[in-house]
Backbone atoms as SQL, in Angstrom:
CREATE TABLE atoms (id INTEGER PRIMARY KEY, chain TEXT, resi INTEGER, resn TEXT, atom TEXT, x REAL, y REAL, z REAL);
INSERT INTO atoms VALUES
  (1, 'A', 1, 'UNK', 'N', 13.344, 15.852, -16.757),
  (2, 'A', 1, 'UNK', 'CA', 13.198, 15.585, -15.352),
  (3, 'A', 1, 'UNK', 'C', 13.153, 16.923, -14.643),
  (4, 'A', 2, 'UNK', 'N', 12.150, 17.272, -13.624),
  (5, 'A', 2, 'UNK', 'CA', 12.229, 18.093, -13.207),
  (6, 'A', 2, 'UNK', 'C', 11.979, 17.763, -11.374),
  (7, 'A', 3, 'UNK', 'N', 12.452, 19.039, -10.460),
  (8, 'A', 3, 'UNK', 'CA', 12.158, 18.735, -9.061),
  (9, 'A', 3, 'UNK', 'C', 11.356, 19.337, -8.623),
  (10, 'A', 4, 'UNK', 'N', 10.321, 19.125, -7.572),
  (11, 'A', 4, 'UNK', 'CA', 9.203, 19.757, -7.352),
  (12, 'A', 4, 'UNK', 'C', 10.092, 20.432, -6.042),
  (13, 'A', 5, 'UNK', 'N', 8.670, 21.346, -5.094),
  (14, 'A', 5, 'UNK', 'CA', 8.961, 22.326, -4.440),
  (15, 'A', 5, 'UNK', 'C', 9.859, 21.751, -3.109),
  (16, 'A', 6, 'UNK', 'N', 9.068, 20.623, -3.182),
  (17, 'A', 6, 'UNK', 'CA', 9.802, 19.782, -1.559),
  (18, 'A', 6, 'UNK', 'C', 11.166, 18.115, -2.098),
  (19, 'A', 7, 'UNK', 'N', 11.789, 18.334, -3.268),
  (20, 'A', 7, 'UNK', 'CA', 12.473, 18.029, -3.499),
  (21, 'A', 7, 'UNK', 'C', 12.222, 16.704, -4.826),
  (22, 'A', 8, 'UNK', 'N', 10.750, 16.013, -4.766),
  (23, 'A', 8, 'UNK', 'CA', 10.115, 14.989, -5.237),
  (24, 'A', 8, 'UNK', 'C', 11.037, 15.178, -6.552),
  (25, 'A', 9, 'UNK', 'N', 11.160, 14.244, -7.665),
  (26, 'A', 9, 'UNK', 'CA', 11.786, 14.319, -8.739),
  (27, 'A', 9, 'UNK', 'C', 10.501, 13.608, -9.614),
  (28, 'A', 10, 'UNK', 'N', 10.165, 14.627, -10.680),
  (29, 'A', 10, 'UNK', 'CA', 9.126, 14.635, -11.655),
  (30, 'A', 10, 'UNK', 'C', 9.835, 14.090, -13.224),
  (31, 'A', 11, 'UNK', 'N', 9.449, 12.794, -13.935),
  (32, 'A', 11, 'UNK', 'CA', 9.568, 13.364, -15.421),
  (33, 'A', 11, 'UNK', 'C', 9.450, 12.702, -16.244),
  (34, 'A', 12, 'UNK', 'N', 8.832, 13.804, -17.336),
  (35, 'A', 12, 'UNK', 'CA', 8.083, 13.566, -18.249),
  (36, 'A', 12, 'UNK', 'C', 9.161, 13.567, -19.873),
  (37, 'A', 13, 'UNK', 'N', 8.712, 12.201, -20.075),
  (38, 'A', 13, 'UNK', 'CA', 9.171, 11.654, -21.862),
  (39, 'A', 13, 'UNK', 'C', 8.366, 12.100, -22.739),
  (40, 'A', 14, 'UNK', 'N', 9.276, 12.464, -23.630),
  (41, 'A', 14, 'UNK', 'CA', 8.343, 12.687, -25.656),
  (42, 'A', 14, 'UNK', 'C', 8.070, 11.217, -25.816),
  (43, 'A', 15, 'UNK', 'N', 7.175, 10.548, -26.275),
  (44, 'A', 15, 'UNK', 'CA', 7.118, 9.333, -27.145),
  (45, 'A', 15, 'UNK', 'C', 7.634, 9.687, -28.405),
  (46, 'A', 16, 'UNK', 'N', 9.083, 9.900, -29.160),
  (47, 'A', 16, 'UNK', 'CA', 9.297, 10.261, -30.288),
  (48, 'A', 16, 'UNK', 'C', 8.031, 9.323, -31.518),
  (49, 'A', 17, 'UNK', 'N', 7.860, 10.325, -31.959),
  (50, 'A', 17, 'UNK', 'CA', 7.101, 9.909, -33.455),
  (51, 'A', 17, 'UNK', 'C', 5.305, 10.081, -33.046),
  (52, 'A', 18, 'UNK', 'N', 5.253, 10.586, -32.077),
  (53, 'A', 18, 'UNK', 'CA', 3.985, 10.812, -31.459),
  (54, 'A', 18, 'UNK', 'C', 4.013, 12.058, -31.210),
  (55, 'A', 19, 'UNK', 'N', 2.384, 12.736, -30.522),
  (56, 'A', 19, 'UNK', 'CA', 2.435, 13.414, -30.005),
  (57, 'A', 19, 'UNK', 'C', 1.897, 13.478, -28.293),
  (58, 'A', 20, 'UNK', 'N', 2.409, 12.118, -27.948),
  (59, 'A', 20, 'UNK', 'CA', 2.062, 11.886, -26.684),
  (60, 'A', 20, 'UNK', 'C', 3.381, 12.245, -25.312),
  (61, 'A', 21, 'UNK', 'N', 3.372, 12.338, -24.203),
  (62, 'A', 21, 'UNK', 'CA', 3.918, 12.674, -23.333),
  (63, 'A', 21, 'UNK', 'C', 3.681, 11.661, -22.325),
  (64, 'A', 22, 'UNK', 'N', 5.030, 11.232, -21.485),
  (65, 'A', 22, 'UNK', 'CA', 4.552, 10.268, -20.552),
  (66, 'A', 22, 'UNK', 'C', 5.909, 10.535, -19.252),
  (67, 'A', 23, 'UNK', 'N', 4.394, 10.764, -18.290),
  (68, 'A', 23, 'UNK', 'CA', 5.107, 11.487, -16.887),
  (69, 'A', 23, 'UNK', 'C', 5.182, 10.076, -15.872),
  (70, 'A', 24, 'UNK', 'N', 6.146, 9.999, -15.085),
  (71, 'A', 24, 'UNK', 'CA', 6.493, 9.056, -13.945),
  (72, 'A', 24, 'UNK', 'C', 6.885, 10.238, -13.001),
  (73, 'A', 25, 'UNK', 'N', 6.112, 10.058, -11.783),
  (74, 'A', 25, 'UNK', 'CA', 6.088, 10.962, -10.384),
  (75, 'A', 25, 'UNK', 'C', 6.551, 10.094, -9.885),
  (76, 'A', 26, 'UNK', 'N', 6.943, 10.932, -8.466),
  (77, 'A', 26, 'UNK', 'CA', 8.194, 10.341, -7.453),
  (78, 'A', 26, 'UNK', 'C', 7.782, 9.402, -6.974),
  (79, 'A', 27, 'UNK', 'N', 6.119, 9.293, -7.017),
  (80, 'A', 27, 'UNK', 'CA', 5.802, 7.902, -5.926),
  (81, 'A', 27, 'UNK', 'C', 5.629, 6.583, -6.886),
  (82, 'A', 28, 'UNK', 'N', 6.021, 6.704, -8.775),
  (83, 'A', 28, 'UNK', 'CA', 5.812, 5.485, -9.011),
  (84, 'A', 28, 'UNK', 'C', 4.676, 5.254, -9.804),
  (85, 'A', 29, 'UNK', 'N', 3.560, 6.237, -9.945),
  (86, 'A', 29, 'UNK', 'CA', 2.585, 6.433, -10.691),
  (87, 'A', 29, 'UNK', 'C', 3.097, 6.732, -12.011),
  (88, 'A', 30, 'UNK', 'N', 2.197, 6.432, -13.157),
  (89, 'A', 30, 'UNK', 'CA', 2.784, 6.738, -14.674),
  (90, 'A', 30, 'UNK', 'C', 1.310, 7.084, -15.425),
  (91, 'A', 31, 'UNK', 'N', 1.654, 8.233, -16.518),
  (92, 'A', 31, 'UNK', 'CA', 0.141, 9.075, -16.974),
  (93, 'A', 31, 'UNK', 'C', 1.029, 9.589, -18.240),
  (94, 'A', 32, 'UNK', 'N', 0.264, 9.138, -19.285),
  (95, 'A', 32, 'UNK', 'CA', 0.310, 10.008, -20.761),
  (96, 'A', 32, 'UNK', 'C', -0.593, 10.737, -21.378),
  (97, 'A', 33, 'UNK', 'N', -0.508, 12.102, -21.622),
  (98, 'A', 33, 'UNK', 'CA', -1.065, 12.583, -22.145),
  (99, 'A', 33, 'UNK', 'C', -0.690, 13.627, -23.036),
  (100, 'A', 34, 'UNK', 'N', -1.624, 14.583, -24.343),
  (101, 'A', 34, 'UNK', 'CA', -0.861, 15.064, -25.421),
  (102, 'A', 34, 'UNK', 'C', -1.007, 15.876, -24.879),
  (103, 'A', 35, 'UNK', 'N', -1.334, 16.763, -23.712),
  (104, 'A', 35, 'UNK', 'CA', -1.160, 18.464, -23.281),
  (105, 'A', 35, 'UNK', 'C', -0.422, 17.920, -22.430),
  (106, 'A', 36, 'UNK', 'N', 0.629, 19.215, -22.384),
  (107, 'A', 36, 'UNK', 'CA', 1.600, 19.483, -21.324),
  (108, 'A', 36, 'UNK', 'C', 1.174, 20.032, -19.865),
  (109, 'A', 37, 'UNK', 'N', -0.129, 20.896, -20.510),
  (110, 'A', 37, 'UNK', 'CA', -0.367, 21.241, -19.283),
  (111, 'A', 37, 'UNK', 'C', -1.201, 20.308, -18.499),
  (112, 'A', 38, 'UNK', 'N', -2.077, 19.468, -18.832),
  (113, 'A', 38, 'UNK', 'CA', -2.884, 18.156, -18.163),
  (114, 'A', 38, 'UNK', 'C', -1.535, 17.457, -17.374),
  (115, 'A', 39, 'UNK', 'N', -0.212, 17.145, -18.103),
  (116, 'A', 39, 'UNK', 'CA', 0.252, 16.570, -17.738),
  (117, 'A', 39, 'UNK', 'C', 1.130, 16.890, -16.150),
  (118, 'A', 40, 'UNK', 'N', 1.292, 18.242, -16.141),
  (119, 'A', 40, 'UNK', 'CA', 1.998, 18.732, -15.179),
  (120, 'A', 40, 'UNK', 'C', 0.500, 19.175, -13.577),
  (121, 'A', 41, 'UNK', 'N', -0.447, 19.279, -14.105),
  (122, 'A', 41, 'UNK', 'CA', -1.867, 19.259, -13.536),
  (123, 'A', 41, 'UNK', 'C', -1.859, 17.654, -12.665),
  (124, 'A', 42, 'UNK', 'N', -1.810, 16.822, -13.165),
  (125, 'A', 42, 'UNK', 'CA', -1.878, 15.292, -12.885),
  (126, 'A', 42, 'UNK', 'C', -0.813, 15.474, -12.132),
  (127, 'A', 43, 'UNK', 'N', 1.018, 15.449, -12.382),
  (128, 'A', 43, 'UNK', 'CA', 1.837, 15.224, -11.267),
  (129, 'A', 43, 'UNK', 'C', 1.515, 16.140, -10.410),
  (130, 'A', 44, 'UNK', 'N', 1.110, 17.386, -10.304),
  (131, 'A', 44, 'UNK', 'CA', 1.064, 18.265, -9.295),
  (132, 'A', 44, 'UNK', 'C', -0.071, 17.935, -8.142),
  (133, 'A', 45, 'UNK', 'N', -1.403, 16.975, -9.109),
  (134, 'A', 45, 'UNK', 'CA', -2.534, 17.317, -8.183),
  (135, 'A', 45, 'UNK', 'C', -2.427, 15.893, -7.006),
  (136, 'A', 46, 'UNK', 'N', -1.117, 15.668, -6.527),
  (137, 'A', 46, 'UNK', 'CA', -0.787, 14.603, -5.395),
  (138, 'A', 46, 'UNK', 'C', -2.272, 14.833, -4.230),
  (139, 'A', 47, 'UNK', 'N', -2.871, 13.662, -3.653),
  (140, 'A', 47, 'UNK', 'CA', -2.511, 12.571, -4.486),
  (141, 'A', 47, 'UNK', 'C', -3.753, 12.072, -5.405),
  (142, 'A', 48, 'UNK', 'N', -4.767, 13.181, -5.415),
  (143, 'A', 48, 'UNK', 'CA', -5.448, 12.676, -6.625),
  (144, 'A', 48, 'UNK', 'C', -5.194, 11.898, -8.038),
  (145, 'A', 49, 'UNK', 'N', -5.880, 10.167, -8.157),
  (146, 'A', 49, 'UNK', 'CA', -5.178, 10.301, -9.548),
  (147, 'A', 49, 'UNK', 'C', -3.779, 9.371, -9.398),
  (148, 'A', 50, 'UNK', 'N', -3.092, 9.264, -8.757),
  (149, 'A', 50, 'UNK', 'CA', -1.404, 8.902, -8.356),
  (150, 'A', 50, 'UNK', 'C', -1.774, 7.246, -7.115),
  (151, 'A', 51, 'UNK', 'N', -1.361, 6.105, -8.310),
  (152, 'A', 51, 'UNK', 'CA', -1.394, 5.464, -7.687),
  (153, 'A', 51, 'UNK', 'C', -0.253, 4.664, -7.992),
  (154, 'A', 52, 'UNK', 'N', 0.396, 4.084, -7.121),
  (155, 'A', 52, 'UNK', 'CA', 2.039, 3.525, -7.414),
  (156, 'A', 52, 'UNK', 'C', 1.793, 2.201, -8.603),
  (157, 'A', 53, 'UNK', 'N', 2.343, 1.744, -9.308),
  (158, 'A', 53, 'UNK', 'CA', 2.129, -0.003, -9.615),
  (159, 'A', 53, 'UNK', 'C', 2.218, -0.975, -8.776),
  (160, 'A', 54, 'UNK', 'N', 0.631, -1.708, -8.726),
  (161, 'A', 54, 'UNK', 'CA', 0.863, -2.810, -7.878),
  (162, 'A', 54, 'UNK', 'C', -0.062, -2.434, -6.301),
  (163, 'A', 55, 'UNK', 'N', -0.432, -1.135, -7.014),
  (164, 'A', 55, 'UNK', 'CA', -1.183, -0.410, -5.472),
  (165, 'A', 55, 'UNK', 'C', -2.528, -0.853, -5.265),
  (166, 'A', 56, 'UNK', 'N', -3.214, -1.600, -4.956),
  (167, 'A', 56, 'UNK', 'CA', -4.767, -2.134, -5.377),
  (168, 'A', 56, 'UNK', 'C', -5.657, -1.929, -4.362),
  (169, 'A', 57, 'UNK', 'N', -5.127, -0.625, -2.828),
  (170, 'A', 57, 'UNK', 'CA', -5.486, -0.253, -2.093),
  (171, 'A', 57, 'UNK', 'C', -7.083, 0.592, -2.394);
């Protein structure tokens, strides 16, 4: 878990036995992917991309 610059709380799980990664951002959105850096690219690039569950706006 990590906190972004304006306080948001970021974080990203190992899928043990994989090599996948799976990030949940503060607003509720969820994204797996095997680079770390795609993954921190995606929570950062708000709000491209970031849609809550259930959002069908």
């Amino acid at each position: 878990m990590s906190t972004g610059p304006t306080g948001e709380i970021y974080r990203v799980d190992w899928l043990p036995g994989t090599d996948v990664l799976h990030g949940t951002c503060h607003c509720g959105a969820e994204h797996t992917a095997q680079d770390p850096v795609e993954m921190w690219e995606w929570m950062l690039g708000h709000p491209e991309g970031h849609r809550p569950p259930g959002d069908d706006a």
